[in-house]
C-alpha positions in Angstrom: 18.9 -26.0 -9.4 17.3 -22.7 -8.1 13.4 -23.1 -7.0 11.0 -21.2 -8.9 8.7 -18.8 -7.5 5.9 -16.5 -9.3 4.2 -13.6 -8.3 1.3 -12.8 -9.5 0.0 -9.3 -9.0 0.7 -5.8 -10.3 3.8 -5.0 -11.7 5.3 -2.8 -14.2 3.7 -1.4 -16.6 1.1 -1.0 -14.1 2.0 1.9 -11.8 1.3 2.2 -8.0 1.9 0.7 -4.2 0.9 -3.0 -5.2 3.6 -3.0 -8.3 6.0 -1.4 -6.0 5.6 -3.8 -3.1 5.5 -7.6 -5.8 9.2 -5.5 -7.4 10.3 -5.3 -4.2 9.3 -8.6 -3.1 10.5 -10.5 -6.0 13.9 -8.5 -5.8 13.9 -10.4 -1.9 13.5 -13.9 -3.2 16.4 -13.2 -6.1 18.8 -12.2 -3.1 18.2 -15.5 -1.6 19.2 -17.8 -4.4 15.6 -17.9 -6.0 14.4 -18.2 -9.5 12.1 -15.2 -9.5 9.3 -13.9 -12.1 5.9 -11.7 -12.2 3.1 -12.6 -13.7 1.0 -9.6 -14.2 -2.1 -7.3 -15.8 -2.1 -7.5 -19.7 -5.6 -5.8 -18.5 -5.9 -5.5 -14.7 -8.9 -3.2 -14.7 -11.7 -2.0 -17.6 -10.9 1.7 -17.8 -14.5 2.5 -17.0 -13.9 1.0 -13.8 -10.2 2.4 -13.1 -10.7 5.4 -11.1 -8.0 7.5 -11.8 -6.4 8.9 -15.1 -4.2 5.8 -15.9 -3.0 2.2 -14.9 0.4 2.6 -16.6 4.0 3.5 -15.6 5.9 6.2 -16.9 9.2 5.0 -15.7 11.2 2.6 -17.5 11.1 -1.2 -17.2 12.9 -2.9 -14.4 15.9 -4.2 -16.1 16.8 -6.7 -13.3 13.1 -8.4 -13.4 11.9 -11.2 -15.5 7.7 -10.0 -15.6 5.8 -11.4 -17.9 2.6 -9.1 -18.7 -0.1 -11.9 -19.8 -2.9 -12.0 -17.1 -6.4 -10.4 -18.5 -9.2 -10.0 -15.5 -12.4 -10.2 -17.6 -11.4 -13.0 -20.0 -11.8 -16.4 -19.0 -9.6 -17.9 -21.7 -7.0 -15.7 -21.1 -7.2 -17.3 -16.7 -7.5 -21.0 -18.0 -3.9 -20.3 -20.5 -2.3 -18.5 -18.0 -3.4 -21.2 -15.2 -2.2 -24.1 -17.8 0.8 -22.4 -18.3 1.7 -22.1 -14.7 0.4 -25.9 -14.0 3.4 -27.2 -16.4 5.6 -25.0 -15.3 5.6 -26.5 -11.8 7.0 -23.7 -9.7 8.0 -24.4 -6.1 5.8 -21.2 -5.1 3.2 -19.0 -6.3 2.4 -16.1 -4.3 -0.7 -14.2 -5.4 -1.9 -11.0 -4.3 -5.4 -10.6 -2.9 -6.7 -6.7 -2.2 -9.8 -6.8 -4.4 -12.9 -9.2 -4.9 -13.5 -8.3 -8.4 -9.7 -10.2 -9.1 -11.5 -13.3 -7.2 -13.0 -14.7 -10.4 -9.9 -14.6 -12.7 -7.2 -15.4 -9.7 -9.4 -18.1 -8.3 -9.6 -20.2 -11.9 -5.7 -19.7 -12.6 -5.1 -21.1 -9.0 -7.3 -23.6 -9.5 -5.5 -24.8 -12.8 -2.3 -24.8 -10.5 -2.9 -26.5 -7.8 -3.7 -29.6 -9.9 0.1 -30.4 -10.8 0.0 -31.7 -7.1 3.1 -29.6 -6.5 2.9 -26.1 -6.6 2.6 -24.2 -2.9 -0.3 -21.3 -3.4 0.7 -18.8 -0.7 -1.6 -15.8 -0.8 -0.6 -11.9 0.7 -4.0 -10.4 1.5 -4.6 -6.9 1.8 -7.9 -7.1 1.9 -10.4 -9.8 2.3 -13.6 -7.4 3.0 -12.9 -4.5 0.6 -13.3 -0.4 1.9 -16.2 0.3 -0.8 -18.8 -2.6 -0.8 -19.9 -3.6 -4.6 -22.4 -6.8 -5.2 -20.8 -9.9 -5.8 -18.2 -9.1 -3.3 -18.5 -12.2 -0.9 -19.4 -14.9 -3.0 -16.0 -13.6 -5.2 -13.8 -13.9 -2.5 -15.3 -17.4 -1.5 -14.2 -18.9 -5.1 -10.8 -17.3 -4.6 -9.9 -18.6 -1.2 -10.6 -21.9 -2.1 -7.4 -23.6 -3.9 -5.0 -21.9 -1.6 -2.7 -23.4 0.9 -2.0 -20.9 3.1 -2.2 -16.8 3.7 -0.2 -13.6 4.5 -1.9 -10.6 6.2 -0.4 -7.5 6.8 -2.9 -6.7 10.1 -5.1 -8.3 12.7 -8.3 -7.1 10.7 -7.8 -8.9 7.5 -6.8 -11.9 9.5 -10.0 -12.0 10.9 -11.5 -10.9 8.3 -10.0 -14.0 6.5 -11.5 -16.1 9.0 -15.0 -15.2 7.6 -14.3 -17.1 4.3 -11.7 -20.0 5.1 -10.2 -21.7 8.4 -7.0 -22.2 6.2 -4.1 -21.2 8.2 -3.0 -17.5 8.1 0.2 -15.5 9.7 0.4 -11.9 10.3 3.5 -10.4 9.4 4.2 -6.2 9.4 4.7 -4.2 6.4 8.0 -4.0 4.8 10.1 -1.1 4.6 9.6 0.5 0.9 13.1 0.8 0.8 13.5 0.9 -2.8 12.5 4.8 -3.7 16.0 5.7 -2.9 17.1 7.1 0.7 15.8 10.5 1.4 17.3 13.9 1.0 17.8 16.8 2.9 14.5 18.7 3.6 16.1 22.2 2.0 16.8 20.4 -1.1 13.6 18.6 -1.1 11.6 21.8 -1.0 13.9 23.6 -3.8 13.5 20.4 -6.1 9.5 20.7 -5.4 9.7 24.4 -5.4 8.2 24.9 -1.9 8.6 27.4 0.2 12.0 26.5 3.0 11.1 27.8 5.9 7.6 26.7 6.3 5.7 24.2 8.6 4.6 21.7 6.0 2.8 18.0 7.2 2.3 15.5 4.4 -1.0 13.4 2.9 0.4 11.0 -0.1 -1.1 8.5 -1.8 -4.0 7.7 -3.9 -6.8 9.8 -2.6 -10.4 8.0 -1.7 -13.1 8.3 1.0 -12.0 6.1 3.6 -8.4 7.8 3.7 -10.1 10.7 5.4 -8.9 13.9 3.8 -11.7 15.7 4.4 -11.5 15.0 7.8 -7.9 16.4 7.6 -9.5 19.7 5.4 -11.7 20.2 8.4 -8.4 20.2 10.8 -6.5 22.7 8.8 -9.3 25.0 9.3 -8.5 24.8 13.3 -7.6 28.3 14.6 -4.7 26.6 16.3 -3.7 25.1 13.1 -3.9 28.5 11.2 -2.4 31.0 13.8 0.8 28.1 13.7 1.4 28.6 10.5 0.9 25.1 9.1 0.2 24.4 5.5 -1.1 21.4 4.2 0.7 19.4 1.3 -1.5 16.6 -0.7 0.2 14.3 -3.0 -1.7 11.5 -5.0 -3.8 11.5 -7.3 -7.4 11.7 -7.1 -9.0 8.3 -7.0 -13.0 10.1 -7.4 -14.5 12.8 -7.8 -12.5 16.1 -7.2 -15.1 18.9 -7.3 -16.6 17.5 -3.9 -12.8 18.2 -2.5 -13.0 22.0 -4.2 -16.4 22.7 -3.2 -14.9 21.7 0.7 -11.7 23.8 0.0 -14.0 26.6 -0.8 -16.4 25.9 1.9 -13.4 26.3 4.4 -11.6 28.8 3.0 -8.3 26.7 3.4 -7.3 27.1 -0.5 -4.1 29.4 0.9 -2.8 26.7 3.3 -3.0 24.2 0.8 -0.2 22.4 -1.6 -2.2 20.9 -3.6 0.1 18.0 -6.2 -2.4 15.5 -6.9 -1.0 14.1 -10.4 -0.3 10.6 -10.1 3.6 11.0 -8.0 6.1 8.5 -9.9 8.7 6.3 -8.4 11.6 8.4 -8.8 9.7 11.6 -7.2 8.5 9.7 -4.0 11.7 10.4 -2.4 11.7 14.4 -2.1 8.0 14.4 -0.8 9.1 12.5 2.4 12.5 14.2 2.4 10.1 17.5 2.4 7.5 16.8 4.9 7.7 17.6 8.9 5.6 15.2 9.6 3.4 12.7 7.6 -0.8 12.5 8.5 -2.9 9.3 7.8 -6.5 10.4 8.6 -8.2 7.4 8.0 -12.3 6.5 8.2 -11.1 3.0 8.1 -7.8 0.8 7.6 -6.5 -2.5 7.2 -2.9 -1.9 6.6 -1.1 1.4 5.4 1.7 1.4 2.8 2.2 5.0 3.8 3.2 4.1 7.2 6.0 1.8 6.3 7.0 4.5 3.5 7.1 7.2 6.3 9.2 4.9 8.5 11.8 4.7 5.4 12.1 7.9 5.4 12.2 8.1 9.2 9.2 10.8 9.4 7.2 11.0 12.1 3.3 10.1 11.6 0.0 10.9 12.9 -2.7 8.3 12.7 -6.1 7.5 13.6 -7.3 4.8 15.8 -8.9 2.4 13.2 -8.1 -0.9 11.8 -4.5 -2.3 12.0 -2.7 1.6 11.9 -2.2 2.4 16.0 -0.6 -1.1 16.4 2.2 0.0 13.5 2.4 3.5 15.2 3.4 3.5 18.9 1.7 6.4 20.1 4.1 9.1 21.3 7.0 7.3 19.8 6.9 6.8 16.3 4.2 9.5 15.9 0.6 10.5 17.8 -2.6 8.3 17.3 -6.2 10.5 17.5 -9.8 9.5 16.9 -10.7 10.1 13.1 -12.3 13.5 14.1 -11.0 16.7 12.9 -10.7 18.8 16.3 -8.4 15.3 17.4 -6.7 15.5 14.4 -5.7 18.9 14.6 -4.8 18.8 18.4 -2.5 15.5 17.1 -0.6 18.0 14.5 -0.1 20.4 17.1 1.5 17.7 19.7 3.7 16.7 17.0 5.2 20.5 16.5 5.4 20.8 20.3 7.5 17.5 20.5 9.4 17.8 17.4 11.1 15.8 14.3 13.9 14.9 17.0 12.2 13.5 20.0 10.4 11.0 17.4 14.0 9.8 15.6 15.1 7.3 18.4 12.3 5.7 18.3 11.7 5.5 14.6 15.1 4.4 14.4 14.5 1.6 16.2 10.9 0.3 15.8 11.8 0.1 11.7 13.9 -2.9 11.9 10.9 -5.0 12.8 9.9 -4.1 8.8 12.3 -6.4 6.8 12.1 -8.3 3.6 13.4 -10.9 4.7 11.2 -11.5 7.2 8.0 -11.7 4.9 9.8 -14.1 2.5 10.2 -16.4 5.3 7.2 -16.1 6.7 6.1 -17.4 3.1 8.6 -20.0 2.9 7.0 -21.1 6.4 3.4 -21.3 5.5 4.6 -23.1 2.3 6.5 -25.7 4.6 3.9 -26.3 6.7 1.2 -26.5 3.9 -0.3 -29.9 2.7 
């Protein structure tokens, strides 16, 4: 009889990196002989808190998962069925994501319900355990949450010792994944003609969901760089923006960079990802602050090479000089750090790439979890 594991954590319908990475994940434990599902958001955020235009998914459902959409973040019912449900169910594993504290109430109760069937191991991947924007409630929601589990997963140093603020339960750092499952790249002509951008220009890449602490003002301020104008380099943004925009016009304007600007910040669906990369020189993480990137592991996919800023857990996935170039978050170091790439080139960085990205396996995080589960009383 296979052993049952649930994740519970974004999935489809809900769109973005989270439901990407629990698909992916629960796609690992299948392979190895598991009985896999995904419990996920019913309601994973009020729409007056969701930042961007929507939570849901345009693609079609995974035909090769069992997800069950049930979970409802503000309803305390809804946490005590779902967490009753689970507790009968006896799964071998559950493995809950963790990037938020306003989840803590509604994860925390289900886990609780769990954990009394005496059998279930509650392994927990953290993204975050001290968020990027601060909101009241923040610590005392991440206490409750920590509580019932057996064990954790971090993705950095920083959220490991960040963990170590709440709970002395043991934790194991493990890298990023590969998001190996956006299809394998194409070549960077036919990239640019299926995004309609220009061929023969020097184009670097920002992608994802776009916020403060990811720093793209910072990387505004760098395109304005003499060096970075008289080279010829344009700017391409894709993600969508995750607050207000106009503060991002009015510093467009301010600069007078609209013209080396590619500006695609609709939400970027799964089946697109692919051609950005494919089109890119070179991707650019300009982060404030970090814990863990899922850029960087996208980028080394798609075997681009990356610039990066020296905060959080980024420089220690980013060999500097290898996979890519690491800067201080300032814009004159950031600009230099585009440069160095052109002056080294795509090819001096593919070696390396190459061979740092078999450190990012799946299989490697699913044992990890089978690990801390083993060891867990």
């Amino acid at each position: 009889m296979s052993k049952k594991v649930i994740i519970i954590g974004p999935a489809w319908p809900l769109r973005g990196g989270l439901a990407s990475f629990d698909e992916r994940l629960a796609r690992e434990f299948m392979a190895q002989g598991y009985d896999a599902a995904i419990y996920t958001f019913s309601l994973q955020y009020p729409d007056f808190l969701f930042p961007g235009t929507t939570q849901y998914s345009t693609e079609p459902a995974p035909a090769d998962l069992k997800i069950k959409v049930c979970i409802n973040s503000v309803n305390p019912l809804n946490w005590l069925k779902v967490g009753n449900e689970l507790k009968k169910m006896r799964p071998d594993l559950v493995i809950v994501r963790y990037w938020l504290p306003l989840m803590g109430p509604c994860l925390g109760t289900i886990l609780r319900k769990v954990r009394k069937n005496g059998f279930t191991k509650l392994i927990c991947i953290a993204d975050n355990a001290i968020p990027h924007e601060h909101r009241p409630g923040d610590k005392a929601f991440t206490q409750y949450f920590v509580q019932p589990i057996h064990a954790f997963i971090t993705m950095s140093e920083k959220v490991k010792k960040d963990l170590a603020l709440f709970t002395d339960k043991a934790a194991k750092q493990v890298v990023h994944p590969l998001y190996d499952n956006f299809g394998g790249s194409v070549a960077k002509d036919q990239a640019r003609e299926h995004l309609s951008l220009p061929a023969g220009d020097k184009i670097i890449l920002f992608f994802g969901f776009i916020r403060k602490y990811k720093g793209l003002d910072l990387l505004f301020e760098a395109i304005q760089d003499k060096r970075i104008q008289q080279a010829g380099i344009r700017l391409l943004v894709a993600g969508e923006f995750y607050e207000k925009r106009e503060e991002y016009d009015a510093l467009i304007e301010r600069l007078g960079i609209a013209g080396q600007l590619i500006l695609r910040t609709d939400f970027i669906p799964d089946s697109e990802v692919r051609y950005y990369l494919s089109a890119a020189d070179f991707v650019i993480q300009p982060y404030r602050n970090a814990t863990q990137s899922g850029v960087t592991p996208l980028a080394y996919h798609f075997e681009k090479p990356m610039l990066v800023t020296n905060v959080g857990g980024l420089p220690d996935l980013v060999p500097d000089g290898k996979v890519g170039i690491v800067t201080e978050p300032d814009p004159e170091a950031i600009a230099s750090g585009i440069l160095r790439l052109y002056e080294l080139g795509e090819d001096y960085f593919l070696p390396h790439l190459r061979e740092e990205k078999k450190k990012y396996s799946w299989n490697q995080l699913a044992a990890a979890i089978e690990e801390m589960a083993k060891q867990s009383v």
